[in-house]
N, C-alpha and C positions, 0 to 999 in steps of 0.2 A: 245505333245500328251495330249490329254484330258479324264478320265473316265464320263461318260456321263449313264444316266440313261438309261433301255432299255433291250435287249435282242436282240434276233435270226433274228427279222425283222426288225431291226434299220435300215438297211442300206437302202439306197432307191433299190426301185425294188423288195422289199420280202417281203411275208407275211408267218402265220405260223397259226396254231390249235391245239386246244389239246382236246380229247372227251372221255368218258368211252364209249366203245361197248360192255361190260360184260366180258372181261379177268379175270381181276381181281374180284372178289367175293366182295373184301371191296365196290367198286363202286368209287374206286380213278380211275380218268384219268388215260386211257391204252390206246390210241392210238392219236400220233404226227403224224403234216404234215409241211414240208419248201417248200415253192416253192418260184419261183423268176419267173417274168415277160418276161425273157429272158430268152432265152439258155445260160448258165453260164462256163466258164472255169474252172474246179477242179482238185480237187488232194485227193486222199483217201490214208491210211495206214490201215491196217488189223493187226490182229492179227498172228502172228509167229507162233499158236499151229496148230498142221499139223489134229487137229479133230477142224473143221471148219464145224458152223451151216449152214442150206440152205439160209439165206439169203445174207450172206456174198460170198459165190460161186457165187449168183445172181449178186450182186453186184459188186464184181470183173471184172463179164463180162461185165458190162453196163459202169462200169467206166474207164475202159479200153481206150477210146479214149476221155478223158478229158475232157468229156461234158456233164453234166446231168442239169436237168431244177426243179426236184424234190426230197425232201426224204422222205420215210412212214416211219414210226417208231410204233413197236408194244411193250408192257414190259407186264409183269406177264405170259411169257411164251417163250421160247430161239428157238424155233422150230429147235434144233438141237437134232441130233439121232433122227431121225421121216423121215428117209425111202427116198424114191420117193415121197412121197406124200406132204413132206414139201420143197422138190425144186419146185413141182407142184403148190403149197398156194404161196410160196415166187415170182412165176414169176408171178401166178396170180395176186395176188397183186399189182405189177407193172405196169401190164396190166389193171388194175379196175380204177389206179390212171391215166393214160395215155389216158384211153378214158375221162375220166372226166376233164381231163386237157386239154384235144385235144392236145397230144404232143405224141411221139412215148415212148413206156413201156419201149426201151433200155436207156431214158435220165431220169429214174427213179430208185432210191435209195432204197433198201429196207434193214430195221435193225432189229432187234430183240432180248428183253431182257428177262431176268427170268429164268424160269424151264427149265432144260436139260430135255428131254425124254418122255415128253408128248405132243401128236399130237396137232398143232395148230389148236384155235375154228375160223376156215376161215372164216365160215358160218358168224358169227358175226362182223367180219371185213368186209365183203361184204355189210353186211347190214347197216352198219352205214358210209363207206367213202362219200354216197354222200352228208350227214349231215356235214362230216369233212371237203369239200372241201368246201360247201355251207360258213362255218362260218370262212373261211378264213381270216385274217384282219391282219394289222401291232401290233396293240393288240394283238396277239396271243401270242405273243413272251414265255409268262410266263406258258400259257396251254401247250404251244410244251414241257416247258421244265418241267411241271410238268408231263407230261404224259408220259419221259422214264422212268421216279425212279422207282426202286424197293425197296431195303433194305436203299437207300436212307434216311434221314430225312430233307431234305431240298433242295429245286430246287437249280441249281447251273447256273448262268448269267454273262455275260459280256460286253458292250461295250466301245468302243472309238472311237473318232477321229483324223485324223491328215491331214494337209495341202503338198497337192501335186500339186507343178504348180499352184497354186492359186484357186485350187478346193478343197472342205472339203470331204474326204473319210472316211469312216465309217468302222471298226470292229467288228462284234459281234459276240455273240458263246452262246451255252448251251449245257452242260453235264449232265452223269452221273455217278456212282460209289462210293461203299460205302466199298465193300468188294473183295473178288480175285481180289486183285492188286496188279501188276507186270508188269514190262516192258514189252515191243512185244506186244502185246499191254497187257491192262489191261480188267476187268469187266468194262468195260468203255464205252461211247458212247461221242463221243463228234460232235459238227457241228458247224462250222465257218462259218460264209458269211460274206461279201465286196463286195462293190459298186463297188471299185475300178478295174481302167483294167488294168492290167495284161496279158502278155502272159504266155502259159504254159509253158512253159521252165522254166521262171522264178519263176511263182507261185509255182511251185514244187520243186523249190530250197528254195525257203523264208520257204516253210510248210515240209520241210523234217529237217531243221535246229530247225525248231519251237518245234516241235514234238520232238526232239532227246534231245531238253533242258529242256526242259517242260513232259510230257506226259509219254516221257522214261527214267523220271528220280524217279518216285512216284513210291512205294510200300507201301501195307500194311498187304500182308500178303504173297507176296511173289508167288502166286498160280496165273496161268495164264489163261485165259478163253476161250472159243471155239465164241463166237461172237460180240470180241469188233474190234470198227473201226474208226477211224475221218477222216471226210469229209472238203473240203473247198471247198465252190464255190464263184466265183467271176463274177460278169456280166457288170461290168463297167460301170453302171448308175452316178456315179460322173462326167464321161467325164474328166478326165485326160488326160492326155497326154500318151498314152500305156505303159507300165512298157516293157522296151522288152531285157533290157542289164544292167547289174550292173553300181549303181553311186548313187549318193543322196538319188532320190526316190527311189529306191528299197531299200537303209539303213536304210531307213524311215520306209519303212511299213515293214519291216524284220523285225525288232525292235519293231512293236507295235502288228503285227503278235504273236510275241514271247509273250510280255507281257499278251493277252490274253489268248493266248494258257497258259502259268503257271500260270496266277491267275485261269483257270478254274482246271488245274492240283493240285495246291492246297490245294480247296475246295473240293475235290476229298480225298484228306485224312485227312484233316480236317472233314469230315464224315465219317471217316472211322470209321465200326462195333465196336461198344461199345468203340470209343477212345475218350480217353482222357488226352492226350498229342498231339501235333506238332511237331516234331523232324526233325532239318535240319541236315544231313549229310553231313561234310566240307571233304575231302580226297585232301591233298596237299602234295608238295613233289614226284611226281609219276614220273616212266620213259616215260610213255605215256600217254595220257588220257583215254585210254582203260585200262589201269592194274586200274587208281584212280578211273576210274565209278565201275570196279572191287569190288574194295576194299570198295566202299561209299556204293556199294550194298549190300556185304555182311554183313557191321556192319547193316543196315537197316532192314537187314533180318531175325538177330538175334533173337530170340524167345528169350533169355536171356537179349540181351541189350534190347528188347522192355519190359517183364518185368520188369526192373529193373524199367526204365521209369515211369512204369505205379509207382511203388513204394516208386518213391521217394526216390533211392538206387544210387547214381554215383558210379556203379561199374565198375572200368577204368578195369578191368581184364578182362569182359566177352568181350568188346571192343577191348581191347588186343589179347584177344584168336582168334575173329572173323578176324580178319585180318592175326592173324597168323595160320587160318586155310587153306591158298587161296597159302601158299608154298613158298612166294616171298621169294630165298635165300637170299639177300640182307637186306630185311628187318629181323632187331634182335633188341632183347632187348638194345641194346645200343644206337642206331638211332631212335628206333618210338618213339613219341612225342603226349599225347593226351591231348585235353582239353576242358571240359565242360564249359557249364552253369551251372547256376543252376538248380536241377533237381528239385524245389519244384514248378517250372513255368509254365505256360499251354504249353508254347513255349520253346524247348530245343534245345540247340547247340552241337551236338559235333564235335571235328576238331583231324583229324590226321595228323600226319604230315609223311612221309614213308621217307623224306631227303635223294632219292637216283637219284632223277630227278627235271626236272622241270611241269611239267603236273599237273593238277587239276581236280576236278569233285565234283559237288554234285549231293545227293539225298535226298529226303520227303518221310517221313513215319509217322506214329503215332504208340502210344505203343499198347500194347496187356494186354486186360484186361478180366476179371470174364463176361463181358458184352458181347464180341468177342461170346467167347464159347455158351453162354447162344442163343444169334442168330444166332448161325450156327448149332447147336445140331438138331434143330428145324425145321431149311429148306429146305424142300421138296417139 
């Protein structure tokens, strides 16, 4: 596997854009476009919070049969809690992209980031997609990904390669996420595409593994969001040989799938709101890998251990507490096992050890600082 310079349109067959249509007030880029040449084989994950924005409902239904050709993408505004009227904008939407793409509005994606609770400005979307679709390009790659951020401070990319059958296939991705992050999904937005062909059967196995290592392993504050989602589509312009059954290929691009998918994960809390720290969560020792993701989460989730982080404090107690807050009878002071890095490093380790199984799990977070607060106090 190769990291390779690029983004969201690397793979052959896609382009992408990124445009300001006045969302935002600053005049930063507020509206992305992905489309692919083909009709694409996908896979999407949504968010677990049961208060689910309109475009996420939309898109639910469109993705539904593992085929979509398009994604819009709007930020500085979540069109969630906004009635009828923001399922009404969110299909529209689909529909504005659909005629301009000449493709039907069911093979189109619609996302949306920012403010809960105020009505989406359509009007300004409408007016500006056919400028978006006009400047479409393999360049785009860095506008699509500039144009989700919100609390962001930095666009977030990816690509790579790898050789299947004697074809070069392509991975790429751009995200976003700075703040309410938490598993199921997070404040997140993320978008994958590959040349590579694939069936769906399979593709949805390689992207449900991906995601569950990656994506649903990052928190940073523990708070879950009403419309985060990751997409993958795949259209198979490499000409591979069809991915259709586990063996090589498919260990192959599982593998680089993954890699993507967590270095976009990452980046994702290495921006996280006012951090500054990286903190990897080791949890070994477990009777399941469910009790260890358990346990990885809640030391993560610490408001105390991230504290301490930010201070430069290795206080092995509040680590201690935080696991022994989660009831494991088994685990007692006599068997848990922890061990830092150093905490004076941008990058921190800590490792548990629970010595009543064999399972394992990590999780990324970053600490919690004066800087956190100061940007959430303020967002509205």
């Amino acid at each position: 596997m190769n990291i390779i310079t690029g983004g969201i349109a690397k793979p052959k067959g896609f382009k992408a854009n990124g445009i300001h249509c006045g969302i935002k007030s600053s005049g930063k880029l507020d509206l992305g476009l992905i489309t692919s040449d083909s009709l694409t084989v996908s896979s999407s994950v949504f968010t677990k919070n049961s208060v689910k924005a309109a475009p996420l409902m939309i898109s639910q239904k469109h993705a539904r049969n593992n085929k979509i050709q398009a994604v819009i993408v709007n930020s500085g505004n979540a069109n969630c809690f906004t009635g009828s009227f923001g399922l009404i904008y969110a299909e529209r939407t689909a529909s504005l992209i659909g005629k301009l793409l000449k493709i039907p509005k069911e093979d189109v994606i619609v996302a949306s980031t920012g403010i809960i609770g105020k009505p989406l400005p359509f009007k300004k979307i409408q007016k500006s997609v056919s400028v978006l679709v006009k400047g479409l390009s393999i360049a785009g790659s860095k506008r699509m990904a500039e144009a989700i951020l919100t609390t962001d401070t930095k666009h977030k990319e990816i690509a790579v390669t790898i050789t299947l059958g004697g074809k070069k296939v392509t991975i790429a991705g751009c995200a976003k996420g700075s703040g309410m992050i938490a598993p199921n999904m997070a404040t997140m937005l993320g978008f994958i595409t590959t040349d590579a062909a694939i069936s769906p059967k399979m593709l949805k196995a390689a992207f449900k593994s991906a995601v569950d290592q990656s994506f649903n392993c990052i928190t940073v504050d523990g708070c879950m969001s009403t419309n985060d989602m990751v997409t993958v589509m795949a259209n198979g312009f490499a000409q591979n040989k069809t991915i259709s059954k586990p063996g090589r290929d498919f260990n192959l691009f599982t593998k680089a799938l993954h890699f993507a998918c967590l270095d976009l994960a990452k980046k994702i809390v290495l921006d996280g709101e006012g951090a500054t720290k990286f903190i990897k969560v080791n949890c070994l020792g477990a009777q399941n890998e469910k009790q260890a993701h358990a346990a990885a989460l809640q030391i993560a989730n610490s408001n105390l251990v991230k504290t301490a982080a930010c201070g430069d404090n290795p206080n092995w107690g509040r680590v201690a507490a935080a696991v022994g807050s989660l009831g494991i009878s088994k685990v007692t002071e006599t068997n848990l096992r922890i061990k830092f890095s150093p905490f004076d490093k941008k990058e921190i380790h800590i490792t548990v050890d629970l010595n009543i199984g064999p399972a394992k799990a990590t999780v990324y977070t970053s600490d919690l600082s004066l800087e956190y607060v100061r940007i959430n106090k303020r967002y509205n």
